[in-house]
C-alpha positions as CSV (number, residue, x, y, z in Angstrom):
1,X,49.9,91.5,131.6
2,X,47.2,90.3,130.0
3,X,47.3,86.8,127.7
4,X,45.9,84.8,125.1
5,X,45.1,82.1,127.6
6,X,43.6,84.3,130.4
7,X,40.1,83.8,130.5
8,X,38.2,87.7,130.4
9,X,36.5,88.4,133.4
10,X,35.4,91.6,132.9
11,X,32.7,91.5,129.6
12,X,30.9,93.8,127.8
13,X,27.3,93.9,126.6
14,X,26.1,95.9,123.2
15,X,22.7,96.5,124.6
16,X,20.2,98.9,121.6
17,X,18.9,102.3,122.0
18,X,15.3,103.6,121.4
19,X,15.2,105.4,117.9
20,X,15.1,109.0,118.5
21,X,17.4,110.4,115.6
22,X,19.4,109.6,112.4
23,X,18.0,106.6,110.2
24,X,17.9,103.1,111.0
25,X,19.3,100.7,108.7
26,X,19.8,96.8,108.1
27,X,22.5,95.4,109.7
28,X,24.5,92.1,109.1
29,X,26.4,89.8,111.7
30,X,29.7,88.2,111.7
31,X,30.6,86.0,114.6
32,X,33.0,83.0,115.6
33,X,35.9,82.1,117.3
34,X,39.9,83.6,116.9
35,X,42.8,83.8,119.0
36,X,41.3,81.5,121.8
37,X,38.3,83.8,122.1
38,X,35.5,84.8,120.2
39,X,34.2,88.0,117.6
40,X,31.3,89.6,116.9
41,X,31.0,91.8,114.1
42,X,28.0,93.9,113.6
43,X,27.3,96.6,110.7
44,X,25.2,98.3,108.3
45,X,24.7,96.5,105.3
46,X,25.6,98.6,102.2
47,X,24.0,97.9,99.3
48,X,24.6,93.8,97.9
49,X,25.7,94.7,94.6
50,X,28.9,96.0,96.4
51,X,29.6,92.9,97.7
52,X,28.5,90.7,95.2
53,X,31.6,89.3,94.3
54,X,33.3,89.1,97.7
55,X,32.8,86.9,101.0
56,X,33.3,89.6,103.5
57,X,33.2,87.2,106.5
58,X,36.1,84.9,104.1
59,X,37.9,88.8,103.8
60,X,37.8,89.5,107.7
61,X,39.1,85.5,108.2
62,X,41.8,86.3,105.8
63,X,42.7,89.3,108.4
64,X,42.7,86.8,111.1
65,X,44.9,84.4,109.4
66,X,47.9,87.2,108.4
67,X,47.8,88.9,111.7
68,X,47.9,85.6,113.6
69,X,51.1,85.1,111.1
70,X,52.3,88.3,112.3
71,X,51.6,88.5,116.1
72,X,51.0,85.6,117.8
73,X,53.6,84.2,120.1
74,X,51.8,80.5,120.3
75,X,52.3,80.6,116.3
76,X,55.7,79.1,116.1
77,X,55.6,80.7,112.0
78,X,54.8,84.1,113.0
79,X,57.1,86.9,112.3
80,X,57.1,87.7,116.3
81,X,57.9,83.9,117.1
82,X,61.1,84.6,114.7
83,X,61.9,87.6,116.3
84,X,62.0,85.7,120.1
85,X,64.0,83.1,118.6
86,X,66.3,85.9,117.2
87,X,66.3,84.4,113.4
88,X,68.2,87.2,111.7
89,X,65.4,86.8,108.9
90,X,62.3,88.3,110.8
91,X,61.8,91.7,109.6
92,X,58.4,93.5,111.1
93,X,55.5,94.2,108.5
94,X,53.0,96.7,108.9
95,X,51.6,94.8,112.0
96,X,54.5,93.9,113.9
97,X,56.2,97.2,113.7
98,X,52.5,99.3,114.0
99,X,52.3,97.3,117.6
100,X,55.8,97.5,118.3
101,X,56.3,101.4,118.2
102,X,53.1,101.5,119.9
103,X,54.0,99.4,122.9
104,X,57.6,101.5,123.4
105,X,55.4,104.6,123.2
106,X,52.7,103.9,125.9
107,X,55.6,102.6,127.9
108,X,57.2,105.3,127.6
109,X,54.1,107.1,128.6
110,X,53.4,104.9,131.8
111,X,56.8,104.7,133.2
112,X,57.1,101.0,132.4
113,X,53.8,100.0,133.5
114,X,53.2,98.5,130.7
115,X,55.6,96.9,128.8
116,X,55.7,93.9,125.3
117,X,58.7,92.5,126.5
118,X,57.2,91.0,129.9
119,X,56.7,87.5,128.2
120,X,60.3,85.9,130.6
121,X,58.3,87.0,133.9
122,X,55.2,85.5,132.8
123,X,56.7,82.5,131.4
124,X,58.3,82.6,135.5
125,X,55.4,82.3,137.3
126,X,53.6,80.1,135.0
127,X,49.8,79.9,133.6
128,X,47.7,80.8,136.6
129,X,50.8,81.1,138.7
130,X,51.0,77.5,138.5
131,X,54.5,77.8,139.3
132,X,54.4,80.8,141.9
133,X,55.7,78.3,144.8
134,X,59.0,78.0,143.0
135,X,59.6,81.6,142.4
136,X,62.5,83.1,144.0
137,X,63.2,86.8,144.2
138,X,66.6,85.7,142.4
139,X,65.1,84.3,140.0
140,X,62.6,87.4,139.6
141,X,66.2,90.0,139.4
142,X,67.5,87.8,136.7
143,X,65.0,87.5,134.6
144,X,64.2,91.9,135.1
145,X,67.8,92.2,133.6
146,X,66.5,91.9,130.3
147,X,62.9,92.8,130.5
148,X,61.8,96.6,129.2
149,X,61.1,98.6,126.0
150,X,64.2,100.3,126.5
151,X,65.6,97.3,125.9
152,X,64.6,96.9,122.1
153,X,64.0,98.9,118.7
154,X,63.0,98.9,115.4
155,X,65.6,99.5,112.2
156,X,64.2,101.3,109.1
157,X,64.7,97.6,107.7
158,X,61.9,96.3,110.2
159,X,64.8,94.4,111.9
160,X,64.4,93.7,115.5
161,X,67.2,94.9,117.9
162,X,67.6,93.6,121.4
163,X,70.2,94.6,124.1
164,X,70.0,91.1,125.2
165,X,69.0,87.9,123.4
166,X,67.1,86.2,126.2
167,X,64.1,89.3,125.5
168,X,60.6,87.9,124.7
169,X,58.0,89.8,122.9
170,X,54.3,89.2,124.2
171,X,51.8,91.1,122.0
172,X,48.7,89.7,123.8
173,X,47.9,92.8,126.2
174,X,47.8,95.1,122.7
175,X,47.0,92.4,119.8
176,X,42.9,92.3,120.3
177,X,42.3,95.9,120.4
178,X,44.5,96.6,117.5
179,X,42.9,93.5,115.6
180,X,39.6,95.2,116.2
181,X,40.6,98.7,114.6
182,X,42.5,96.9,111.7
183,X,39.0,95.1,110.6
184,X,36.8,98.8,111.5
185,X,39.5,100.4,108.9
186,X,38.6,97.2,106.6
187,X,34.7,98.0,107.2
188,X,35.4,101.7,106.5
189,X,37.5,100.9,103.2
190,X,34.4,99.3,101.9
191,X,32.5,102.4,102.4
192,X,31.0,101.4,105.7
193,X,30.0,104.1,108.0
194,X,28.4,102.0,110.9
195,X,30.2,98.9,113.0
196,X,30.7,97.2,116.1
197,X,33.8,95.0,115.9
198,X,34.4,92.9,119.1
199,X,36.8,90.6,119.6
200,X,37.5,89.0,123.0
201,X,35.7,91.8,125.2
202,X,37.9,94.6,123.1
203,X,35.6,97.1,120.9
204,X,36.1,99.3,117.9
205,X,33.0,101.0,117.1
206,X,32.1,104.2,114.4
207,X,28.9,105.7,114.3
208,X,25.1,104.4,114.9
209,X,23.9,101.6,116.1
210,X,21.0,99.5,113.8
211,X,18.0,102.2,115.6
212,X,19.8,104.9,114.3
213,X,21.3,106.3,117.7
214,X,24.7,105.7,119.4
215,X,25.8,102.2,120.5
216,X,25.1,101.3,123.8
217,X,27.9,99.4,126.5
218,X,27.3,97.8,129.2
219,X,29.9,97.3,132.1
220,X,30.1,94.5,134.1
221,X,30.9,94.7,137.7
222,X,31.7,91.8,140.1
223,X,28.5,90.7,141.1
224,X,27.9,87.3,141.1
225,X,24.0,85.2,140.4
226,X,23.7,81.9,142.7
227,X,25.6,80.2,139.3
228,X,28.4,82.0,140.1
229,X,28.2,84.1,136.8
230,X,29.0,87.7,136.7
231,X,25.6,89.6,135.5
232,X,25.5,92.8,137.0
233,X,25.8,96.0,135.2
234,X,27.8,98.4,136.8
235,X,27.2,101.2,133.9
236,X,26.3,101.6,130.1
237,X,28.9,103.9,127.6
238,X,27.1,105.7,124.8
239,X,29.4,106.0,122.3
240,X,29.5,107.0,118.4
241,X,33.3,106.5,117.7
242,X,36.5,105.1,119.6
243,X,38.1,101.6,120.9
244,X,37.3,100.3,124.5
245,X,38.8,97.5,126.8
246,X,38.7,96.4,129.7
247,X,41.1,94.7,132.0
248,X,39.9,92.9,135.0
249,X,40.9,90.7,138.1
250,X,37.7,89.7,139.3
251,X,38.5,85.9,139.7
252,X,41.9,85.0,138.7
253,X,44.0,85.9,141.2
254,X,44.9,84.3,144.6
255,X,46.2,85.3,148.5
256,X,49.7,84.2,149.8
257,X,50.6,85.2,153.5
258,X,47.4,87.2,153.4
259,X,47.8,89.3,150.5
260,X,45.9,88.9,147.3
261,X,48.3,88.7,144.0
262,X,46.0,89.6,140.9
263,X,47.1,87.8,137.4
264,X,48.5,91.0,136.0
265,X,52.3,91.0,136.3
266,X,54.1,94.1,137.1
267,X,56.6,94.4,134.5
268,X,58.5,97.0,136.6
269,X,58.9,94.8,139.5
270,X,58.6,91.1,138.7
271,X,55.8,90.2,140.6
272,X,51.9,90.1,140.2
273,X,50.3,93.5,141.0
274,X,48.5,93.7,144.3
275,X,46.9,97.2,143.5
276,X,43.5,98.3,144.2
277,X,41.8,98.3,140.8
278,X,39.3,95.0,139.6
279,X,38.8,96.2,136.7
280,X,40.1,99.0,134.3
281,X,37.6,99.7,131.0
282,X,39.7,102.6,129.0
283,X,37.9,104.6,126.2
284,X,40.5,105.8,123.6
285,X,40.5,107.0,120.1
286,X,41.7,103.4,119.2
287,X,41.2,100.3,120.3
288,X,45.1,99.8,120.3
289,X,45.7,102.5,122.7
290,X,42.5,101.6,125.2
291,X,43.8,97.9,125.2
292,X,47.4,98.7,126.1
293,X,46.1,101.4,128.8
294,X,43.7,99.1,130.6
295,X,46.3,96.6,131.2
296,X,48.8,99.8,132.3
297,X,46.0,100.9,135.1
298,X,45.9,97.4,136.8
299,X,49.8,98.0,136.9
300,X,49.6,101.6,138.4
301,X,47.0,101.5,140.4
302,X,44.1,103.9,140.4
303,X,45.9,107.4,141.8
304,X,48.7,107.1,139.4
305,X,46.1,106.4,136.5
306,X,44.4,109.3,137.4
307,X,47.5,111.3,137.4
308,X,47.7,110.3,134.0
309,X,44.5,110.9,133.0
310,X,44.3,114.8,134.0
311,X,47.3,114.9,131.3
312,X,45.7,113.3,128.6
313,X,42.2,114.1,128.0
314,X,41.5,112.1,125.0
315,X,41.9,109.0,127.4
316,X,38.6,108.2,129.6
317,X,38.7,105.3,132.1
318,X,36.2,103.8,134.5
319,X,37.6,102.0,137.1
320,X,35.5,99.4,139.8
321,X,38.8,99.3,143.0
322,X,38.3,97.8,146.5
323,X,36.5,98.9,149.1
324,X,36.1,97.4,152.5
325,X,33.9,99.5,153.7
326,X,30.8,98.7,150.9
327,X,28.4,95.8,151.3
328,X,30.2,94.7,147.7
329,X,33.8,95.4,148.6
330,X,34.5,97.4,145.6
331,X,33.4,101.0,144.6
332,X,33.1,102.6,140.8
333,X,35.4,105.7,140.1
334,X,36.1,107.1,136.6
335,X,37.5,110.2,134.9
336,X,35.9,113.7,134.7
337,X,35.7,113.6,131.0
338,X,33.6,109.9,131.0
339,X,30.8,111.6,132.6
340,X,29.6,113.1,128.6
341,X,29.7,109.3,127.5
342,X,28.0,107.8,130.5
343,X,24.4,107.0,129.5
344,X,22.0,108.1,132.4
């Protein structure tokens, strides 16, 4: 599963569009650095006397600040800190239980694939499987006893209820895209009708672009410049509403006894995946649901996602997987339905 301390090796570009409908308008920039990553916020600035008597980059930081309180497993104050540590105090707010409910649905949804309570098995194999040659498959079946959403729930008091005590929340693989919807909602509530919120590679994005026409983003694919940077731009989504995120396993992975173990963990099994997929960019209604489903892909693997897919149409993925037989080693296959989003 994806974490706050994974670097993102799969980026996204917001590239502009050449006016040919709508009206263009004025647009104001947020940017900066949260959650060991950085945000940049881009919309159409409404008129000033709106805003006259309220910092809206201060507002968004004071979004920041409470969900970091709520969320964050490296804050040892936040309400999901209190929850691992089983203090019989924590009780969810609207974050915690929003992303809570959310995670048992999707994994529900993907058979386990992906799953919030997966923290033990990361905490196993360490930061960059630093600890991967001290992992024993007994170790691995202990620590699966009490990992899965069917493991936890929510009261109607917001209390936390686990079958075991040992069970770890880890919010990371969701938190970013649902940060990014909760500031678009903000943006909308002060009668804004055009952003780009991105935070850490994740997007939430509602209606033009500053040239009028839909926002424009760009793909990355693993190609690599002689600085070793990845620059090449695999395709460009045109897009007017929705979330998108991408998970990726360009880089951070590494081969033992010739197989290659990518830094996703598979919650269902213990170990890190070794399917086929680099990189899984999901296009959802939310950015919740993309970022939860793009870390679920690089569990499933490409033929189960796409089984998946065919069943819920309001989901779009583009996938780069392996492929020995390329001059790259990697192929792009996405859904049917991304085709009407793909700029050509």
């Amino acid at each position: 599963m994806k974490s706050n301390s994974i670097f993102w090796f799969v980026f996204v570009s917001i590239l502009n569009t050449i006016v040919v409908h709508a009206h263009t308008y004025q647009a104001c920039t947020f940017e900066g650095d949260v959650f060991n990553t950085t945000y940049h916020i881009t919309f159409e600035d409404i008129q000033m006397d709106k805003r006259q008597n309220e910092n809206w980059h201060d507002s968004i930081k004071k979004l920041f600040k409470d969900f970091d309180y709520s969320l964050s497993m490296f804050n040892p104050e936040s309400i999901i800190s209190a929850m691992n540590n089983n203090s019989q105090e924590a009780k969810a707010n609207h974050y915690v239980k929003t992303v809570i409910e959310k995670s048992i649905d999707i994994s529900k949804q993907t058979s386990g694939a992906f799953d919030i309570t997966v923290a033990p098995l990361v905490n196993l194999w360490g930061f960059g499987f630093k600890n991967k040659e001290n992992v024993t498959p007994e170790a691995v079946d202990s620590i699966l006893q009490f990992v899965g959403c069917n493991k936890i729930r929510l009261d109607r008091k917001g209390r936390l209820h686990k079958k075991d005590p040992r069970i770890q929340l880890d919010a990371s693989s969701i938190a970013k895209g649902y940060m990014c919807d909760i500031v678009g909602d903000w943006l909308k509530s002060k009668g804004v009708a055009n952003y780009m919120v991105e935070i850490g590679g994740e997007i939430a994005l509602h209606g033009n672009n500053p040239k009028g026409t839909a926002w424009k983003v760009g793909i990355n694919v693993p190609e690599e410049d002689y600085l070793q940077r990845i620059n090449g731009i695999g395709g460009i989504l045109k897009l007017n509403d929705g979330g998108i995120a991408t998970s990726g396993n360009y880089r951070n992975f590494y081969y033992h006894d010739g197989k290659r173990y990518a830094h996703t963990i598979d919650p269902t099994t213990g170990y890190p995946v070794q399917k086929d997929i680099l990189s899984s960019t999901v296009i959802a209604p939310d950015c919740i649901t993309a970022d939860a489903y793009a870390t679920a892909f690089m569990v499933m693997g490409y033929e189960r996602a796409f089984d998946l897919l065919d069943k819920n149409p309001s989901i779009l993925a583009y996938f780069i997987i392996t492929d020995d037989n390329s001059e790259n080693g990697y192929k792009i296959i996405f859904s049917e339905g991304l085709k009407k989003v793909l700029d050509k």
